[in-house]
Backbone bond lengths (Angstrom), bond angles and torsions (degrees), N, CA, C in turn:
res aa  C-N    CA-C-N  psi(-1)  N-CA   C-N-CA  omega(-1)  CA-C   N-CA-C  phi
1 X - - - 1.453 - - 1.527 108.87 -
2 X 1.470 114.80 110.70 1.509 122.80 169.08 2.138 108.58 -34.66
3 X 1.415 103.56 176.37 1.427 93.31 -175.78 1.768 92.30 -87.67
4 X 1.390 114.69 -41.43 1.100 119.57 -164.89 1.362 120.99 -43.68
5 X 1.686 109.99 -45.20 1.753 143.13 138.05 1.513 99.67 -21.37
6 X 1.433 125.14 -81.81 1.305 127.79 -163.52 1.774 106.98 -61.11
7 X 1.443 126.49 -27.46 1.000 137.01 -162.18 1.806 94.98 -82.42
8 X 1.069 122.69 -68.46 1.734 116.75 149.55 0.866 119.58 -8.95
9 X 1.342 126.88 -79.43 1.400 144.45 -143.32 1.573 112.43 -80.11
10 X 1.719 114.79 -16.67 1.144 133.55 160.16 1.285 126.81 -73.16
11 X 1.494 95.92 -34.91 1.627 86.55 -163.58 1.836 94.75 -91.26
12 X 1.937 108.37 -27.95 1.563 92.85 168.26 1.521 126.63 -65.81
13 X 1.211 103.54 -20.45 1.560 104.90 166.66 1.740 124.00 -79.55
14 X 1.313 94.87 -11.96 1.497 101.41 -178.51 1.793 101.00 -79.20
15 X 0.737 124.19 -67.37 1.372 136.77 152.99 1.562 119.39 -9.05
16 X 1.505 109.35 -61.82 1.488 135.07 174.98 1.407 94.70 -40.02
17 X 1.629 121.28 -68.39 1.269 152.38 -172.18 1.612 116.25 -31.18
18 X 1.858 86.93 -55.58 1.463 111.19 -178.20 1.730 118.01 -63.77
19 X 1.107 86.87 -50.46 1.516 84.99 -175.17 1.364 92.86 -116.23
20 X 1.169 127.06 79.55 1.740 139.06 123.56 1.307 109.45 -171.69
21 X 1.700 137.40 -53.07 1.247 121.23 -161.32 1.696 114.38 -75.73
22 X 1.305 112.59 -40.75 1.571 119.47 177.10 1.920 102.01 -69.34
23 X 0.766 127.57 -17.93 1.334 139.51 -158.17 1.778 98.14 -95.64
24 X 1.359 121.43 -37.88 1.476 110.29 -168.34 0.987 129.57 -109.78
25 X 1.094 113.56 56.64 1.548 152.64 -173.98 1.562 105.16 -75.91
26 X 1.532 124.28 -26.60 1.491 115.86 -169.16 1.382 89.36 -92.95
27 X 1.685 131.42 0.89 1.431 111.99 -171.88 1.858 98.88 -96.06
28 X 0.756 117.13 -16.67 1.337 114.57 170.96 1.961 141.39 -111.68
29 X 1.946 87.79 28.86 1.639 94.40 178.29 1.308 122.38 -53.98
30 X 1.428 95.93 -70.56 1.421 96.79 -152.95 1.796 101.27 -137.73
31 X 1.476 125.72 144.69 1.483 118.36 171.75 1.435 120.42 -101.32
32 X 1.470 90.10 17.27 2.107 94.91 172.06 1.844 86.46 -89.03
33 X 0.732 72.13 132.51 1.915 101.16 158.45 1.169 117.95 -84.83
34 X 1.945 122.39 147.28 1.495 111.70 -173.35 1.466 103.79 -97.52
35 X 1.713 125.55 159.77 1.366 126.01 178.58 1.432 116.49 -43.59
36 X 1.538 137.46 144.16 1.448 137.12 -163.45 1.900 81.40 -61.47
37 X 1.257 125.80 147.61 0.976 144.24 152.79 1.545 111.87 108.25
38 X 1.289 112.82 -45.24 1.479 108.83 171.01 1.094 142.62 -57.10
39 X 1.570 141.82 157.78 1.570 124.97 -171.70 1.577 100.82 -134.52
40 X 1.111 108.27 148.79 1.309 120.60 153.92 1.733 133.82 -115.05
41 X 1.248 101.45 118.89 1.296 94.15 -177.03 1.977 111.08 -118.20
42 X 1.093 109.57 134.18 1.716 123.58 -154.44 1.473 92.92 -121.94
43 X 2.080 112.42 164.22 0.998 134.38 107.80 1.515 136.47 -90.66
44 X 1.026 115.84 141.81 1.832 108.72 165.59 1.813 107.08 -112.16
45 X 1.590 98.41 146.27 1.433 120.39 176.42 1.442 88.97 -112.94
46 X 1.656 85.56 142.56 1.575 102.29 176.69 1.621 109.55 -150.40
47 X 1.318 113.64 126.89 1.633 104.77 166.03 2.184 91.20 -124.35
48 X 1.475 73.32 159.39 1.972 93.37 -172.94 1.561 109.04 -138.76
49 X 1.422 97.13 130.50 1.270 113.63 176.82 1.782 104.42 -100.99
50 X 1.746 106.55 127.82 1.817 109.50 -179.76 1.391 101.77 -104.89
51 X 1.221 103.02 142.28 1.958 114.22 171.90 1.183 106.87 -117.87
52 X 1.173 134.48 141.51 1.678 132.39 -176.80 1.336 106.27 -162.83
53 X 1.292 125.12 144.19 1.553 136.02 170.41 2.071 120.81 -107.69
54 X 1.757 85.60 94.99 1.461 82.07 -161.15 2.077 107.19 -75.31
55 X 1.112 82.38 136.40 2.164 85.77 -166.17 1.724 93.74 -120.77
56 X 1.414 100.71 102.65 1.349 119.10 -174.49 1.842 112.50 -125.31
57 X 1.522 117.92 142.50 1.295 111.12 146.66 1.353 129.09 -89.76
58 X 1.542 125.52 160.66 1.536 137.28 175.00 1.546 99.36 -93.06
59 X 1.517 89.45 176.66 1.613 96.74 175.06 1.234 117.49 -70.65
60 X 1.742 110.59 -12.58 1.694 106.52 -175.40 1.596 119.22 -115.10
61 X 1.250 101.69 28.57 1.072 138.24 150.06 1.828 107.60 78.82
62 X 1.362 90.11 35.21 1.537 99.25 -173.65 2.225 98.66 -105.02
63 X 1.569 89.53 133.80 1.423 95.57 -165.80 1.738 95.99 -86.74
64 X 1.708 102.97 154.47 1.713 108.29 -173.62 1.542 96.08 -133.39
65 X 1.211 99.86 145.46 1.519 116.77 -177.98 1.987 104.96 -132.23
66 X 1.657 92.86 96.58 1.829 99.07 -168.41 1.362 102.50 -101.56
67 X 1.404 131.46 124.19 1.208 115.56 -171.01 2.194 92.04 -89.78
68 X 0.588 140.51 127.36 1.534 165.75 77.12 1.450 121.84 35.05
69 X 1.541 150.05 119.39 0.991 156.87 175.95 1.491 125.30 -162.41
70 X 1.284 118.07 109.96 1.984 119.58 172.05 0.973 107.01 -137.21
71 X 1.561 130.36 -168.45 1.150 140.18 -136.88 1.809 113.92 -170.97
72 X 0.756 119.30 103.89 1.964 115.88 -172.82 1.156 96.00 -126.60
73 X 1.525 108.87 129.99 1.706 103.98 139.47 1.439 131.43 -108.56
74 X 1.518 88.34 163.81 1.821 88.83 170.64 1.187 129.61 -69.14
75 X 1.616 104.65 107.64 1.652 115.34 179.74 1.327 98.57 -47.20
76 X 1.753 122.19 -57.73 1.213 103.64 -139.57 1.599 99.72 -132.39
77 X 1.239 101.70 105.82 1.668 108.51 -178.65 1.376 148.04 -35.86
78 X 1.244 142.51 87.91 1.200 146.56 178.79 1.463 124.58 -7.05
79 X 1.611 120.64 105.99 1.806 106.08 168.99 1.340 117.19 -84.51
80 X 1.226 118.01 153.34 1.542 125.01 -176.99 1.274 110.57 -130.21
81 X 1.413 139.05 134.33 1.490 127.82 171.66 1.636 101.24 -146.65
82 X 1.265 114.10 143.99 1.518 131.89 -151.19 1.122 111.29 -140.12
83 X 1.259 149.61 154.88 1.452 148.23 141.92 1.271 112.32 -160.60
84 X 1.666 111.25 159.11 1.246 123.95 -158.63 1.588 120.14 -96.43
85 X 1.271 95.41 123.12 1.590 88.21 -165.13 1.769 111.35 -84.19
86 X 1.320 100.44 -46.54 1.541 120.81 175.54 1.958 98.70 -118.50
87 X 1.312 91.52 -163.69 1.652 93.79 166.83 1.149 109.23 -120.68
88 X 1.342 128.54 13.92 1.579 131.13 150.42 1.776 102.50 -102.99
89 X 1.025 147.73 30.05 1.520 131.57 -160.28 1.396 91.48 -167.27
90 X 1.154 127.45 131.10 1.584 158.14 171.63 1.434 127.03 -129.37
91 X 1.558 108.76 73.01 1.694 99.93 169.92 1.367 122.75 -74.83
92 X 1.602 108.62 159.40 1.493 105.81 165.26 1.632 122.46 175.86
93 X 0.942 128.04 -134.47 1.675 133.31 155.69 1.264 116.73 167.12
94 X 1.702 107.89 -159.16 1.362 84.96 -172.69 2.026 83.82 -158.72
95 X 1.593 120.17 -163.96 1.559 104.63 -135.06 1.861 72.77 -162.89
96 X 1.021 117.05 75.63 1.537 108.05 145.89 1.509 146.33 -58.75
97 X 1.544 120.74 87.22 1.601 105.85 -157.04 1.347 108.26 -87.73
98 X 1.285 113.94 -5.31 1.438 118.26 179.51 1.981 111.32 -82.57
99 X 1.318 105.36 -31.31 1.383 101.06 169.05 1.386 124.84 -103.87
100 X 1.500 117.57 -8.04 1.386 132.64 -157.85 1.618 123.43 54.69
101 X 1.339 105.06 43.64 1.482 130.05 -147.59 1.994 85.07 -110.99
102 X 0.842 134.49 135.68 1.881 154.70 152.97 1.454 123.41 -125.31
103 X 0.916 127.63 123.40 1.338 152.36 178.10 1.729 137.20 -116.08
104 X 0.753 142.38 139.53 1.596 132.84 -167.08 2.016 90.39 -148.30
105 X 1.663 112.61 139.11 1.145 106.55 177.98 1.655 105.06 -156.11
106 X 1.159 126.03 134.63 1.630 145.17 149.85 1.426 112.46 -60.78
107 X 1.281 119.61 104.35 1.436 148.72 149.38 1.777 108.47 -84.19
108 X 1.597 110.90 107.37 1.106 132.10 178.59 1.424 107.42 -137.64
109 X 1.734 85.86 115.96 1.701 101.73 177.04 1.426 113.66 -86.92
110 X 1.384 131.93 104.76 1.458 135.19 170.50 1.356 109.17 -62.31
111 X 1.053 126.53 -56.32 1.272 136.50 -163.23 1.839 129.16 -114.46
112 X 1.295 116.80 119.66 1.863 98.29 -169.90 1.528 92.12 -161.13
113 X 1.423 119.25 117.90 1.507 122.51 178.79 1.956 92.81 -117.11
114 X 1.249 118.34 -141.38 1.434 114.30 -158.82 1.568 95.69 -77.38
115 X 1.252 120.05 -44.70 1.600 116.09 -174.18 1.787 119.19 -133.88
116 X 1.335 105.89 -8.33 1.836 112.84 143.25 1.236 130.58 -53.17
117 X 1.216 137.87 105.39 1.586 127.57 145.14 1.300 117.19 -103.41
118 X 1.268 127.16 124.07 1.628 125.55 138.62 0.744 166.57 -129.64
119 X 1.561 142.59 113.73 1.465 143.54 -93.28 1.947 104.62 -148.03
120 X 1.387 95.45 144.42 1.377 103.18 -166.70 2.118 80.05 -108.61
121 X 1.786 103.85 159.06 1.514 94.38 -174.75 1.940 90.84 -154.52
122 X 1.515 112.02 63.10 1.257 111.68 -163.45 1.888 100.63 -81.70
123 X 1.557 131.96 112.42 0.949 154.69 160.95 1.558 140.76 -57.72
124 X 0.836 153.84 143.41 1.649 156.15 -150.22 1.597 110.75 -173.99
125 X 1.846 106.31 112.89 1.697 87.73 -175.74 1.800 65.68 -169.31
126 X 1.995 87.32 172.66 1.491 101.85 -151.32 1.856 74.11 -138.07
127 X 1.157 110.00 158.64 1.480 112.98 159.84 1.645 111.08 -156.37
128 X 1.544 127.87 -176.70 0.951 140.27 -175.39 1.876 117.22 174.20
129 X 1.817 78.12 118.73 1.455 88.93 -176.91 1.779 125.24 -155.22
130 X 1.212 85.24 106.20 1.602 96.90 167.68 2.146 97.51 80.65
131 X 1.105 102.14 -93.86 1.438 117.80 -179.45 1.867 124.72 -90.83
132 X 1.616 89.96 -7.63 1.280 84.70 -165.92 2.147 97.52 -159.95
133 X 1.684 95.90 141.40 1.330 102.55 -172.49 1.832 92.88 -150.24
134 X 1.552 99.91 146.63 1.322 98.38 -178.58 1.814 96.91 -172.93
135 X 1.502 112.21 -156.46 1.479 114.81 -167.51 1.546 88.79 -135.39
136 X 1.637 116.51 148.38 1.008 125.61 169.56 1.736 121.76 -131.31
137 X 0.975 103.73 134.62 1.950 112.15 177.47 1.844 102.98 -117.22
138 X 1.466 98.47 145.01 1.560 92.95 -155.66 1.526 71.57 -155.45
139 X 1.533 111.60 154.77 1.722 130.80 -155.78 1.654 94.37 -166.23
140 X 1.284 112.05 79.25 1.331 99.39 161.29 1.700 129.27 -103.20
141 X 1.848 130.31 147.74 1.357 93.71 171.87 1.320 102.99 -142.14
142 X 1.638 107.64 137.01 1.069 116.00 -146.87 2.003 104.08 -120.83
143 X 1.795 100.05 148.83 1.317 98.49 179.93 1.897 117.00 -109.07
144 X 1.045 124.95 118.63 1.429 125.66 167.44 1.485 128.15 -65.06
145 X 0.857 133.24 114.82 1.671 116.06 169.88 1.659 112.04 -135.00
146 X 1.043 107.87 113.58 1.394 126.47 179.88 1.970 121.94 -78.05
147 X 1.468 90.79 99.99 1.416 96.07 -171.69 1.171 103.28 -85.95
148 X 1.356 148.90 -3.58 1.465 143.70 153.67 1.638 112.76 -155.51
149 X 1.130 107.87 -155.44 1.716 103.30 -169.91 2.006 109.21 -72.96
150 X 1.513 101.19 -28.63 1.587 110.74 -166.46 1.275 88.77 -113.50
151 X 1.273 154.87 -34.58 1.271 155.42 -154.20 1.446 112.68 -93.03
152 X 1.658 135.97 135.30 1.307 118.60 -173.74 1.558 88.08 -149.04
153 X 1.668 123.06 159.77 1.289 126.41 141.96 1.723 123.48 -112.90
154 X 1.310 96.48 142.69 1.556 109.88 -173.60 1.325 106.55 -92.77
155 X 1.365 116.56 132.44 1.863 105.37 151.95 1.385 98.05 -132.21
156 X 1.436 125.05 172.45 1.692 150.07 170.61 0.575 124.77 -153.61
157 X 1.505 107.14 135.14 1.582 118.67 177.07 1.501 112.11 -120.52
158 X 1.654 134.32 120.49 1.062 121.55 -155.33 1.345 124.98 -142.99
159 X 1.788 132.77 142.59 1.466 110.61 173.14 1.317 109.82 -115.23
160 X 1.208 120.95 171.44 1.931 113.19 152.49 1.265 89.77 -167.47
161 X 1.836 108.15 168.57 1.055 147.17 -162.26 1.550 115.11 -149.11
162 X 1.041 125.62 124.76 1.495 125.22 167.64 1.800 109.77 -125.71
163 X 1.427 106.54 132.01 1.289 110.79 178.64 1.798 94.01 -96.03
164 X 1.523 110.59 133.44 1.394 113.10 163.34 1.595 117.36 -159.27
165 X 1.675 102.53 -165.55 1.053 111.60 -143.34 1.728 107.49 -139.03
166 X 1.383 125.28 134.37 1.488 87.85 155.50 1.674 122.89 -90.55
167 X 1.458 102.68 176.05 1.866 102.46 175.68 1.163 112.33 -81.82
168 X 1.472 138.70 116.61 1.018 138.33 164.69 1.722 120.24 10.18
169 X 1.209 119.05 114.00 1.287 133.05 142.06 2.005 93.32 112.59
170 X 1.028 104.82 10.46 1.675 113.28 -177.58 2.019 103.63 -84.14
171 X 1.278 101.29 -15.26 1.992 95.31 -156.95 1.440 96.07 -81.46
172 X 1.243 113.37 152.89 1.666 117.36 172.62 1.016 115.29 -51.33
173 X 1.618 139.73 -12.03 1.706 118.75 -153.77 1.916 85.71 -145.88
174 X 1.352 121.57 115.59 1.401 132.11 167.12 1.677 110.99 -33.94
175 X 1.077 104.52 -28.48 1.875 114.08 -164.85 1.974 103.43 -95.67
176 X 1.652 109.09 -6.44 1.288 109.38 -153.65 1.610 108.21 -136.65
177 X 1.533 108.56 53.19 1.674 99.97 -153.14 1.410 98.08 -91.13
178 X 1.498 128.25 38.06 1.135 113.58 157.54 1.718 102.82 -123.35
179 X 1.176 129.34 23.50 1.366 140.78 -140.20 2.147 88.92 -80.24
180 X 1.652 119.28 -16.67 1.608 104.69 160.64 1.331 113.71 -113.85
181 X 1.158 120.74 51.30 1.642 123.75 173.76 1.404 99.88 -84.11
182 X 1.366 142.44 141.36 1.324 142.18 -124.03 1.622 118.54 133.95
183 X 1.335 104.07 178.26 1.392 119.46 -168.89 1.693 101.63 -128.63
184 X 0.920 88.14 158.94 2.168 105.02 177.02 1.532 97.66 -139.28
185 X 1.086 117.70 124.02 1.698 136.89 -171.52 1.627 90.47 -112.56
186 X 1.224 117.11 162.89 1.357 147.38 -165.67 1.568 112.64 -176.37
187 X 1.496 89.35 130.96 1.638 101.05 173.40 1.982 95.19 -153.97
188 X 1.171 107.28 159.29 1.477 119.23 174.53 1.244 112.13 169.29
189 X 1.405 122.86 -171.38 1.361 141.59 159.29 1.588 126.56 -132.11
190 X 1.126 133.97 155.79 1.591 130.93 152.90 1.584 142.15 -134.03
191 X 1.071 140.59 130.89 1.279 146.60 -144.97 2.156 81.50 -104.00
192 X 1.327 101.13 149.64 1.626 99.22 151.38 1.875 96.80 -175.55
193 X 1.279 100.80 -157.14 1.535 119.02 -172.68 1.625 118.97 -150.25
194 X 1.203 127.46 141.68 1.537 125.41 -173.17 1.224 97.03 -130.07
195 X 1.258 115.28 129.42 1.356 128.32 -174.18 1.547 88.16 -126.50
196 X 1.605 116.30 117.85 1.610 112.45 -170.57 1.863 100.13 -146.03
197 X 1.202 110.06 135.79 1.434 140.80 153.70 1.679 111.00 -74.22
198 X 1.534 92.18 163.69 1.717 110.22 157.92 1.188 118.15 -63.58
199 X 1.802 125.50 -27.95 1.915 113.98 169.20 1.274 104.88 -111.84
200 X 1.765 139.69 -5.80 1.055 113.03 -149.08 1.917 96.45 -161.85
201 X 1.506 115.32 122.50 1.146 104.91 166.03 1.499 120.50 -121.72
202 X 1.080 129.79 165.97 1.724 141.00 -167.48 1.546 97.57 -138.60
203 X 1.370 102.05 140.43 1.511 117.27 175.16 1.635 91.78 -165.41
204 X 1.598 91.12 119.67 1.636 117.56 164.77 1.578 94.64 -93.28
205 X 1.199 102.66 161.32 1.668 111.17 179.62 1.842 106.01 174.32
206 X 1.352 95.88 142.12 1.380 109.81 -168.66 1.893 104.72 -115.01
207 X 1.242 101.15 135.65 1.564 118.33 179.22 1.610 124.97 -109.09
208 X 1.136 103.25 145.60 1.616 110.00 -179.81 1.533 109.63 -131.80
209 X 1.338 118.97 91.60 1.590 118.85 -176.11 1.771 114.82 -110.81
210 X 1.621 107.37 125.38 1.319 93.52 171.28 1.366 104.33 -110.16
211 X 1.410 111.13 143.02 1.707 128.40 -175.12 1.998 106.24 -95.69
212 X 1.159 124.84 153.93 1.456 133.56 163.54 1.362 102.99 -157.75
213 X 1.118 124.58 136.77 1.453 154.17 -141.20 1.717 97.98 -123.65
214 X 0.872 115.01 115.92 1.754 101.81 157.03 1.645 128.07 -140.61
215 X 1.454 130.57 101.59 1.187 142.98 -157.89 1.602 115.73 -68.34
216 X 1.481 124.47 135.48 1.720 115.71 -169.54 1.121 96.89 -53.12
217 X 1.243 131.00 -39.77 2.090 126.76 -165.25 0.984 110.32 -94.48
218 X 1.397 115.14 43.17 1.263 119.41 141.02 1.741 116.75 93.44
219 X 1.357 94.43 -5.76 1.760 100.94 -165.86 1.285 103.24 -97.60
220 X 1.011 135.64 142.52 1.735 133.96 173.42 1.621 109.62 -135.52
221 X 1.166 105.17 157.79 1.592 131.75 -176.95 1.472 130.29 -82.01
222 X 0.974 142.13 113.65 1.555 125.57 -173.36 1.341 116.75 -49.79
223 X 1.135 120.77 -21.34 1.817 132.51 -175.29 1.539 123.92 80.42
224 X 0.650 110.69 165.04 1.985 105.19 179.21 1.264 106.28 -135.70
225 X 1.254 124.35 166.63 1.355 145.55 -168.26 1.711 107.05 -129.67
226 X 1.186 95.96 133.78 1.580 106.62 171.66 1.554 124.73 -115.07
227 X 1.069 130.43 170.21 1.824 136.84 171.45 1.813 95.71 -131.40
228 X 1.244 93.53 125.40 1.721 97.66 176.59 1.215 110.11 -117.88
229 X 1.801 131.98 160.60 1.286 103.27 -179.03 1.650 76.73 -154.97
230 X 1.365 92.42 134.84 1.354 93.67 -157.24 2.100 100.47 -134.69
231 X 1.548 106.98 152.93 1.535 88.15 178.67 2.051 83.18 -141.94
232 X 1.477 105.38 114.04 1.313 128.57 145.50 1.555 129.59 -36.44
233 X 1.723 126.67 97.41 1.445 106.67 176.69 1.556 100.48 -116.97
234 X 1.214 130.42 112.44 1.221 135.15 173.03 1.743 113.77 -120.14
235 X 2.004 99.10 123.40 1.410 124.57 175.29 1.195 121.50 -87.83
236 X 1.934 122.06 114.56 1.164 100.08 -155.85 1.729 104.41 -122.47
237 X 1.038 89.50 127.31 1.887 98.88 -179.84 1.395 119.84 -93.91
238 X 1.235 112.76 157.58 1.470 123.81 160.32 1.659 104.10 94.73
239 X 1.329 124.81 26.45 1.084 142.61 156.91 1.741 126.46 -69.38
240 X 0.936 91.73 -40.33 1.558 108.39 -176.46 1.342 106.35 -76.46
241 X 1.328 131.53 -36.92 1.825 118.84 -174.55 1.420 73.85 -98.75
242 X 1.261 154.19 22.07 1.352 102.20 171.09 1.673 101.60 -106.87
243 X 1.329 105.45 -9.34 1.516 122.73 176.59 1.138 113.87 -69.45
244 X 1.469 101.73 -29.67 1.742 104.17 -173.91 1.403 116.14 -92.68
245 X 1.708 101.42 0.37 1.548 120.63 179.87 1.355 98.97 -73.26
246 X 1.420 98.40 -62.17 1.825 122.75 -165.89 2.202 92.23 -50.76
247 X 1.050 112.55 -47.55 1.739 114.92 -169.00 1.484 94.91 -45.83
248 X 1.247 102.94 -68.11 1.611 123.25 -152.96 1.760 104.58 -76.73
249 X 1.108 118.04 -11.00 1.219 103.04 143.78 1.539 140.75 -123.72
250 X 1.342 100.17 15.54 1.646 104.25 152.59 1.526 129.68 -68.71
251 X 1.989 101.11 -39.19 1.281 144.89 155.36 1.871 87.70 -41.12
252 X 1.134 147.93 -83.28 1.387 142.00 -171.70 1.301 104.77 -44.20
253 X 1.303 125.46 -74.98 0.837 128.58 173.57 1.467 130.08 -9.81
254 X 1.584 105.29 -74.68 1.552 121.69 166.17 1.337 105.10 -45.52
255 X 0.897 132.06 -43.40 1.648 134.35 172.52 1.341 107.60 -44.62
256 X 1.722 109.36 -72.23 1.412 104.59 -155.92 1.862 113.92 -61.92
257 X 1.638 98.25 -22.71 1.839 123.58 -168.63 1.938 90.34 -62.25
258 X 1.216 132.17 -20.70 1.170 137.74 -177.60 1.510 127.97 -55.69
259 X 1.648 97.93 -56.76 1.230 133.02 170.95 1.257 115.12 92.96
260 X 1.739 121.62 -172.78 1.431 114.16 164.54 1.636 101.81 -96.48
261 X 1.771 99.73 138.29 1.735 96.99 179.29 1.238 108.13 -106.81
262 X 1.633 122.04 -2.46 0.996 148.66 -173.32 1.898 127.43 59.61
263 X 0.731 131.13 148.99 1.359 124.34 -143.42 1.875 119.76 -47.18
264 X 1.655 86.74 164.03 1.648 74.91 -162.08 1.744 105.49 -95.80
265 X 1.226 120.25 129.23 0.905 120.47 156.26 2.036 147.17 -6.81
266 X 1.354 138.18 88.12 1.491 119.44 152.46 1.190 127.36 -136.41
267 X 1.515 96.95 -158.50 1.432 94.23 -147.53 2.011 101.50 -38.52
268 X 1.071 98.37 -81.39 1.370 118.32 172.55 1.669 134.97 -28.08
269 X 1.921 89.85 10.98 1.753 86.38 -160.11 1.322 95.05 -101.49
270 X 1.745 127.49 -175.82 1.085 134.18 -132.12 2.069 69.76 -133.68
271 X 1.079 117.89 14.79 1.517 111.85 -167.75 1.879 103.76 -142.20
272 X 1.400 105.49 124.80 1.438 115.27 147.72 0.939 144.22 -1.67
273 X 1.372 156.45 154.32 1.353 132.96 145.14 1.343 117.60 -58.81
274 X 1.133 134.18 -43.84 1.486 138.26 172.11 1.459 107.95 -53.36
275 X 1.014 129.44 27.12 1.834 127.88 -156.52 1.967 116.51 21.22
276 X 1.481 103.79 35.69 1.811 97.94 172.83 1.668 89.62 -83.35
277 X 1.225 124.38 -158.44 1.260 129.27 -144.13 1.851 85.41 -159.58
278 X 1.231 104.51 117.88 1.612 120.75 174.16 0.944 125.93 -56.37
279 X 1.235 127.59 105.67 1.691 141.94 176.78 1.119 124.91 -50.73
């Protein structure tokens, strides 16, 4: 691959990067699930650090190997919205306006004893941006562990794939305008923390993603690696009627636990003190 080739292939992957891998951070918070009925709706902040090994020739035909490093953040913050379908099941997605990137994803908790959760979070989203538009499938699975009632730890383990394309008139060669039709591979992990209330939870969390590129004609990319550092704010509703559900029927409850004692006795009644009925 010429540098000029590699110089492309960076900036469409840089792009790729932008609007999906630094960006999908809400698919891998947390593997507690929210109560069947409640929703959460979030932003995420994210800044990303890129590593890359640029492998170029000179004019004198001597080959260079530059290792590469920058830094972007996200201007423009990620929405997320969630709700609980069951209390193992979490639909939702989320709305990238900075990449024109959408997503929709199933959070299913297999597993949850007093302070274990673990949750499968298989994803589906399409994006398009600037140089480059394609489809993405994303499989993350993630572990919860709850170090007190408000306190939690996150880990992930994760893949994705995006099939894409460039937009017309972007490919190096006039005769070849599909010349980056291809795949973007993803693999990584992430460590973070949820610090959560009755309306409102926060989770900072740090990412490790490696990218590989591979082109239909045969040419492929060395791939780059990123560090993301990302901080989760999710507002969570529908707590309050459901509390006032839980009152009002414990409140029944206590009622029915009462029994019938059967009517009460006076002066004037046709009944006992014991409620028998006067002969």
């Amino acid at each position: 691959m010429t540098r000029l080739r590699t110089l492309l292939g960076l900036s469409l992957l840089g792009l790729a990067v932008l609007s999906s891998g630094c960006l999908m951070a809400g698919n891998y918070q947390s593997a507690r699930t929210l109560e069947k009925g409640t929703s959460a709706t979030g932003l995420t902040f994210s800044f990303t650090r890129y590593t890359f090994t640029d492998h170029y020739t000179d004019s004198m035909g001597v080959a260079h190997s530059d290792p590469v490093s920058f830094s972007l953040p996200n201007l423009i913050p990620e929405v997320t919205y969630h709700i609980g379908m069951t209390n193992d099941v979490t639909v939702g997605g989320r709305v990238a306006l900075g990449s024109g990137g959408i997503e929709g994803d199933v959070l299913y908790r297999f597993f949850h004893n007093d302070k274990l959760h673990l949750a499968i979070d298989p994803a589906i989203g399409g994006e398009a941006l600037f140089l480059i538009e394609g489809e993405t499938f994303r499989m993350p699975v993630i572990l919860t562990y709850d170090l007190s009632d408000n306190l939690s730890v996150n880990l992930s383990a994760f893949g994705a794939i995006t099939h894409y394309k460039a937009i017309n008139g972007t490919s190096t060669s006039s005769s070849k305008s599909d010349a980056f039709l291809g795949s973007l591979a993803s693999t990584g992990g992430s460590v973070g923390f949820e610090l959560r209330g009755e309306v409102l939870a926060i989770r900072p969390s740090l990412e490790f993603t490696r990218y590989v590129a591979n082109f239909n004609d045969g040419s492929s990319f060395d791939g780059f690696n990123t560090v993301n550092v990302m901080v989760h704010i999710a507002w969570i509703g529908g707590r309050e009627k459901k509390q006032l559900n839980r009152m009002e029927r414990k409140l029944d409850k206590v009622l029915d636990n009462q029994g019938d004692t059967g009517p009460k006795p006076t002066d004037d009644s046709d009944y006992k003190p014991d409620g028998q009925p006067i002969k």
